[in-house]
N, C-alpha and C positions, 0 to 999 in steps of 0.2 A: 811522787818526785819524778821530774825529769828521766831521761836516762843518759851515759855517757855520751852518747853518742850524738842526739836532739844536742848537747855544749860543742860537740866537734866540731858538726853540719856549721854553729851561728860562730864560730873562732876561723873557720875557713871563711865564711860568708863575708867576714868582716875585719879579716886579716888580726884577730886577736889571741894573744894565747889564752888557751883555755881556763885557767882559772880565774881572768879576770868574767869572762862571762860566765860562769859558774858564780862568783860573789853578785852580779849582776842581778840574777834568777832567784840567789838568793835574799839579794835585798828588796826587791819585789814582794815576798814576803813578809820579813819582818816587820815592812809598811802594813801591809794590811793586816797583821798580827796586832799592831800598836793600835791601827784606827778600830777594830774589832773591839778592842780590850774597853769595856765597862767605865773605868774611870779615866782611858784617857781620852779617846774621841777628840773633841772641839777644845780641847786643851795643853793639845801638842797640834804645835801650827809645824809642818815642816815646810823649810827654804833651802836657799844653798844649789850649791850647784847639782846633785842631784838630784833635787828640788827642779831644777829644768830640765833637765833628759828625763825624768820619771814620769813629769806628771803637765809639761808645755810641749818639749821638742825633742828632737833628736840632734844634739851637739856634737856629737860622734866624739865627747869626751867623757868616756868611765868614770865615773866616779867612785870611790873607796869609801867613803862616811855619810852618815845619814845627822843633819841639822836640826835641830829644834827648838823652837822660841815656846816656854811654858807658861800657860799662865796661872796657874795654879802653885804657888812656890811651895806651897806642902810637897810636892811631887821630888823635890831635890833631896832627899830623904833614900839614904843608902838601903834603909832594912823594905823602906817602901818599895823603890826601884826593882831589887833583890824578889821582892815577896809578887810582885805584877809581874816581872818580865818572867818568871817561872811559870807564870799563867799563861803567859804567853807563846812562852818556847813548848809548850806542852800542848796548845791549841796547833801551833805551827805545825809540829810533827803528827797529828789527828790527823790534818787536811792536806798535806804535802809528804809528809815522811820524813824531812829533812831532821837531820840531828843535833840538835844546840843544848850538849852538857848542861842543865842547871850547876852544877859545881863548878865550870869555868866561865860563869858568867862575874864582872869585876863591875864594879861604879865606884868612881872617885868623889869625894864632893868639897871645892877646893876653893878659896876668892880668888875671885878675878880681877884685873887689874883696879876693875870700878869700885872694887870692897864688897863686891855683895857676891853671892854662892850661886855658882856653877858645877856643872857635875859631867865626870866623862867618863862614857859605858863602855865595855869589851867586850864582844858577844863570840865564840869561837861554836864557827860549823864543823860538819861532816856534810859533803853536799854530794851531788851524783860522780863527780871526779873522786871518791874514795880515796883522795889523797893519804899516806902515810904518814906518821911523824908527827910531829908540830900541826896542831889543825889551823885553818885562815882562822881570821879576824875581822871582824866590820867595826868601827870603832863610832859610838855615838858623841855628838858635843850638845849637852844641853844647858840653856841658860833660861832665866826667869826677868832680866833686868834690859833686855831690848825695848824701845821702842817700833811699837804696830804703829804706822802709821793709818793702813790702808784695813780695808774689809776684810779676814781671810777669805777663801772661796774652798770651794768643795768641786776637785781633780779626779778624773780618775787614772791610775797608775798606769803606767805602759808596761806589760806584763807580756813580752810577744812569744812565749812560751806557750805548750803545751797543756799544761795541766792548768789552765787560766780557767777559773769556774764561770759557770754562762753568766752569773750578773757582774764578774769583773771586780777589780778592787778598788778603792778610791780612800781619799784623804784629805784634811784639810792643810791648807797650804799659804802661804802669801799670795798675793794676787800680781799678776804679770807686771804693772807697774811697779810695786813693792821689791819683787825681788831681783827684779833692774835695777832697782837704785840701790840693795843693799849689793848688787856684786862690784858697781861703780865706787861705794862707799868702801869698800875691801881692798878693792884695788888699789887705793887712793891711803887704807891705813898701813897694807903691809904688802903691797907689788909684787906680789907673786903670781909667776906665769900663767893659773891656772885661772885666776881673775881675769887677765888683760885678753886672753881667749873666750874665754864667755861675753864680755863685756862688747867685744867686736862680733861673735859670733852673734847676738840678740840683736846687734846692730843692723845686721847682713842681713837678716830674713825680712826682706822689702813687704811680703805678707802681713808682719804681726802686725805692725802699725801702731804702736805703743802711742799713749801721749804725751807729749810731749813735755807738756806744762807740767802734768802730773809727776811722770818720772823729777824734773828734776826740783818742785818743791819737795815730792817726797826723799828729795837725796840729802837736800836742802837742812831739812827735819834728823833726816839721820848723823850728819855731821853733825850739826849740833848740839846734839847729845853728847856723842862721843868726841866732842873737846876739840874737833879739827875739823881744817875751812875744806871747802866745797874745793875739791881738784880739776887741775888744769892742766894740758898737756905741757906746760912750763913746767911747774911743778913737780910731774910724774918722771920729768927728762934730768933730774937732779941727780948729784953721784954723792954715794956709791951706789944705791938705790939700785939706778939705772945696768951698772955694769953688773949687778948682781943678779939682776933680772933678766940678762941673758945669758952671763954662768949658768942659771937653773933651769933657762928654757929646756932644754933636754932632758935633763934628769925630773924637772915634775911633771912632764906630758907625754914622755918618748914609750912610757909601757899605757900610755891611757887611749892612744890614738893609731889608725892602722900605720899612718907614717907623721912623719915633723915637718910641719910645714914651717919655712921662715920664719923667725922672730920679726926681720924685717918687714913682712908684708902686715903685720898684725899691729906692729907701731905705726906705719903709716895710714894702715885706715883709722888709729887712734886720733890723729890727727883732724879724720873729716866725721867723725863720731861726736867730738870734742864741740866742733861748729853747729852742727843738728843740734845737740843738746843746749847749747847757750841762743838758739835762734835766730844765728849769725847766719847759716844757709839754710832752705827746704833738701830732705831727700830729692836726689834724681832718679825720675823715675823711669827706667831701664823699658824699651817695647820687648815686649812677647816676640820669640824666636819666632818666623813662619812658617809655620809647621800648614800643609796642605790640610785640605778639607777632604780631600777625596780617600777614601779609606781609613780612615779613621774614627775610632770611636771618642765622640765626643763627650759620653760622658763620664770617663773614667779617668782619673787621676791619682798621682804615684802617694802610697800611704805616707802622713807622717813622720812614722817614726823606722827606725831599722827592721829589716824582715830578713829570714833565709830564705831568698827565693829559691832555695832549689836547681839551679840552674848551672850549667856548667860555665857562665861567666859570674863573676861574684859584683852584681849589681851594685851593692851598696860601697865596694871599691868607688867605683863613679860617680856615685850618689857622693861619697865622701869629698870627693875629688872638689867635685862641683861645689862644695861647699865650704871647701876652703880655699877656693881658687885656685887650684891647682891643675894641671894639664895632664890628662893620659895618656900614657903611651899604646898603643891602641897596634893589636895586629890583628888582621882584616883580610883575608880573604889573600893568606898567606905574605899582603904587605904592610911595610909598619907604618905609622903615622901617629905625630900630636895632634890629640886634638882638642879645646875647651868643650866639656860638656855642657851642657845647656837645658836638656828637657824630653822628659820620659813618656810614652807614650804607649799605646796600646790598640793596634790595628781593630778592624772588626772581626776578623780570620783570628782574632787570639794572639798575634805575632807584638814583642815588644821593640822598638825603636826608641836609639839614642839619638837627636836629635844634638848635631855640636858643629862647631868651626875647625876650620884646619888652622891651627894656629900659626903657620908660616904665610899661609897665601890669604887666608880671611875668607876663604870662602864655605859655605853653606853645606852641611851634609846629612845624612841622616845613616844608620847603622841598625841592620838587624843584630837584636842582642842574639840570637842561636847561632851566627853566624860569626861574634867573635871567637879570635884563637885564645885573646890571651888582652886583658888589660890591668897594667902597672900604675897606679899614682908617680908621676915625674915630681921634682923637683923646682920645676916651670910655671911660673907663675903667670897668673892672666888677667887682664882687667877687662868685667864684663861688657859686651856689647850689647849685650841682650839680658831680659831678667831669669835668673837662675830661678828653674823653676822644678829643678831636682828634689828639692829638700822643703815641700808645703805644711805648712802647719794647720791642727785644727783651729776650732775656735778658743779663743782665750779667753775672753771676757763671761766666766758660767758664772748664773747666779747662786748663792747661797743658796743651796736644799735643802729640804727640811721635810722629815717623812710626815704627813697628817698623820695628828695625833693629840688627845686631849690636855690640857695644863700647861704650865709653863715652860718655855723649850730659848734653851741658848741660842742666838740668831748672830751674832756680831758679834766684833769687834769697835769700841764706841773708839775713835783716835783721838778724843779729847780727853778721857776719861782715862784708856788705857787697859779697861775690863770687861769683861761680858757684858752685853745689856739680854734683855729678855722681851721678850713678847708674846701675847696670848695667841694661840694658834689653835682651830677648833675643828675638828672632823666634819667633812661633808661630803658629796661626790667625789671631790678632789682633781690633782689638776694632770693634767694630760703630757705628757715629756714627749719629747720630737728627739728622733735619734737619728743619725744617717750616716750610710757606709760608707767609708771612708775610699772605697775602692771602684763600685759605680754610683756612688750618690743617691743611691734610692733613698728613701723616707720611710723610718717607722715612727706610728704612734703609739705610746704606750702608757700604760693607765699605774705602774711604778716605774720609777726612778732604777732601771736595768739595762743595760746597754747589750747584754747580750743579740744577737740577731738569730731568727730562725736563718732555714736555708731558703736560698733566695735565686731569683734571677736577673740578671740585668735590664737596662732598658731594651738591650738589643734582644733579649730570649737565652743570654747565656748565660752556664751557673756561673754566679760571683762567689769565691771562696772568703767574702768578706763574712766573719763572725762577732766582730767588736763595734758598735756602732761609734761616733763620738754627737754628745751630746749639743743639740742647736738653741733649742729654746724650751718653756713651759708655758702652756696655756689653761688658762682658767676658765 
């Protein structure tokens, strides 16, 4: 386990209080505790919005609950759940140390509105915060009666801790179009704040490059099931709905995020979110900041998801900023200034550079990050001039893994069918996994499926502290 202090360093880094990064760390685990576990594997799809920080991006919204679409309905079975997740909290404490009571572990198993059985878990830690009293909680939602539309895929967690074992954790999950469309779909059943932020947030990352078509037959699909039409920014602007969805804006985002950004800035990009999606406009596509050529390392770029840089300015303050369009309040070489960030950089001398606008005057700047005093997220909102390239994601689109191995092995999701299919798969050399750091781009090749990275160097000859690769492709 962690230690106190490894939760302080990432609650300072990222303006959070500590026991939300403490549940964070430890839900990291109990993912890989679940995908580890025997009978559940490729039979607990997770989604949901922690389903997108853990295992796509970094949303810079916490998430408290862990999602799961079953397909196994045996599984919704209280003595079952009860009799696994004890295998499980006992594996978790082998490999991490962390404490999860088997006697305070709870499953409900209850109908859900559709009439068919649902079930919702309680899991109470002890994590390295050695909280007193009342222990936290992570609370599981699992259902058996969703509609898969798409493939799952095989993720691997983002675990930016310490005691992250060298081949890493991973899980199966919805696949990036899938669970765009079910956060769209959510949005659209019960309008709550935490929807229309993801929703615009997946929107933002000019990166992912979702498709288009796909997202919204697959939304398409999921309405339909669930008894209601395809949403529309008409629709979503309905009262009371509407005024209750910004009652709540604070109170369901204001402890998940370093600060609150407008409600307003996040309905009006609903608006051009809304047009993308029905094929009424293209994305505009934003040019890359000019960032010189001359000192600069070109082949390194900023990690996907949150890091404690260590650093006595808290980087991912910015990184945050920048990614929810938000202005910093920036002091600088003892004076102050807004500015829009823009894009992270990494000299060849080791030196990092913010690369942003002066938000009053428009013009061009760049900022040694050792040299800020002090930078605040403002309340100042900004509409990009250039693409935000603070916040990159890896790749999305990984195919189904499947370790060589003899007999029949679960490969899919059939979306006509709705259940396993199967396919014969037969040992032989096997095939070759491309891994690359995430930090300077190198390339490993690897003969399993491990992301781990030995120690390395850059292109230029310097050590890269990159350890986690993310996965590119597989070659046969």
């Amino acid at each position: 386990m962690i230690s106190k202090q490894e939760v302080m360093e990432f609650a300072r880094e990222l303006r959070l209080t500590p026991h939300i990064i403490e549940k964070d760390y430890v839900l990291g685990w109990i993912l890989a505790g679940i995908y580890q576990h025997a009978g559940f594997g490729k039979n607990w799809i997770f989604k949901g919005g922690t389903c997108l920080k853990k295992c796509f991006f970094e949303t810079y919204r916490f998430s408290e609950d862990l999602d799961f679409t079953l397909t196994d309905p045996d599984h919704l079975n209280e003595s079952f759940l009860n009799r696994s997740f004890g295998q499980i909290v006992g594996w978790i404490y082998d490999q991490a140390g962390i404490e999860i009571p088997k006697d305070n572990l709870r499953f409900e198993i209850y109908q859900n509105p559709r009439g068919k059985l649902s079930a919702q878990g309680r899991i109470s830690y002890r994590g390295p915060m050695r909280k007193g009293g009342d222990l936290p909680r992570i609370k599981l939602d699992l259902t058996n009666d969703e509609i898969l539309v798409l493939d799952p895929v095989l993720r691997e967690i983002h675990h930016p801790y310490s005691d992250k074992p060298g081949e890493g954790f991973s899980t199966y999950c919805y696949s990036f179009e899938e669970v765009f469309a079910e956060k769209i779909r959510a949005l659209a059943e019960r309008e709550r704040p935490r929807d229309l932020y993801d929703v615009v947030q997946i929107f933002r990352h000019e990166e992912l490059k979702p498709d288009r078509a796909i997202v919204l037959e697959t939304l398409k699909q999921k309405c339909s099931f669930k008894g209601i039409p395809v949403p529309t920014i008409e629709s979503l602007g309905k009262e009371p709905e509407r005024t209750e969805l910004g009652a709540e804006w604070g109170n369901m985002l204001g402890h998940q995020l370093p600060a609150l950004p407008p409600l307003e800035q996040f309905w009006e990009a609903l608006g051009e979110f809304f047009n993308w999606l029905l094929g009424l406009v293209g994305k505009i596509v934003k040019p890359s900041f000019p960032v010189p050529v001359s000192g600069i390392d070109p082949s390194w770029r900023p990690p996907a998801m949150a890091q404690a840089w260590q650093g006595s300015t808290s980087l991912e303050t910015i990184r945050f900023a920048a990614s929810n369009r938000l202005c910093v309040d920036l002091l600088y070489k003892g004076s102050q200034r807004l500015i829009e960030p823009y894009s992270l950089r990494r000299t060849r001398d080791g030196n990092f550079l913010i690369f942003a606008v002066k938000h009053e005057s428009g013009e061009d700047r760049s900022y040694r990050v050792d040299r800020i005093e002090a930078a605040e997220v403002s309340q100042v909102s900004f509409s990009p001039r250039y693409l935000v390239e603070l916040t990159p994601s890896g790749p999305l689109h990984t195919p189904y893994l499947t370790r060589p191995t003899t007999g029949y092995q679960k490969t899919g999701i059939n979306p006509q069918r709705g259940h396993l299919r199967t396919s014969r798969t037969v040992s032989s050399f096997g095939p070759k996994y491309i891994f690359e750091c995430p930090l300077c781009r190198k390339r490993f090749t690897r003969i399993s499926n491990r992301s781990s990275l030995n120690k390395h160097k850059d292109k230029n000859g310097y050590p890269c502290p990159g350890r986690t690769g993310i996965y590119i492709s597989t070659k046969y």
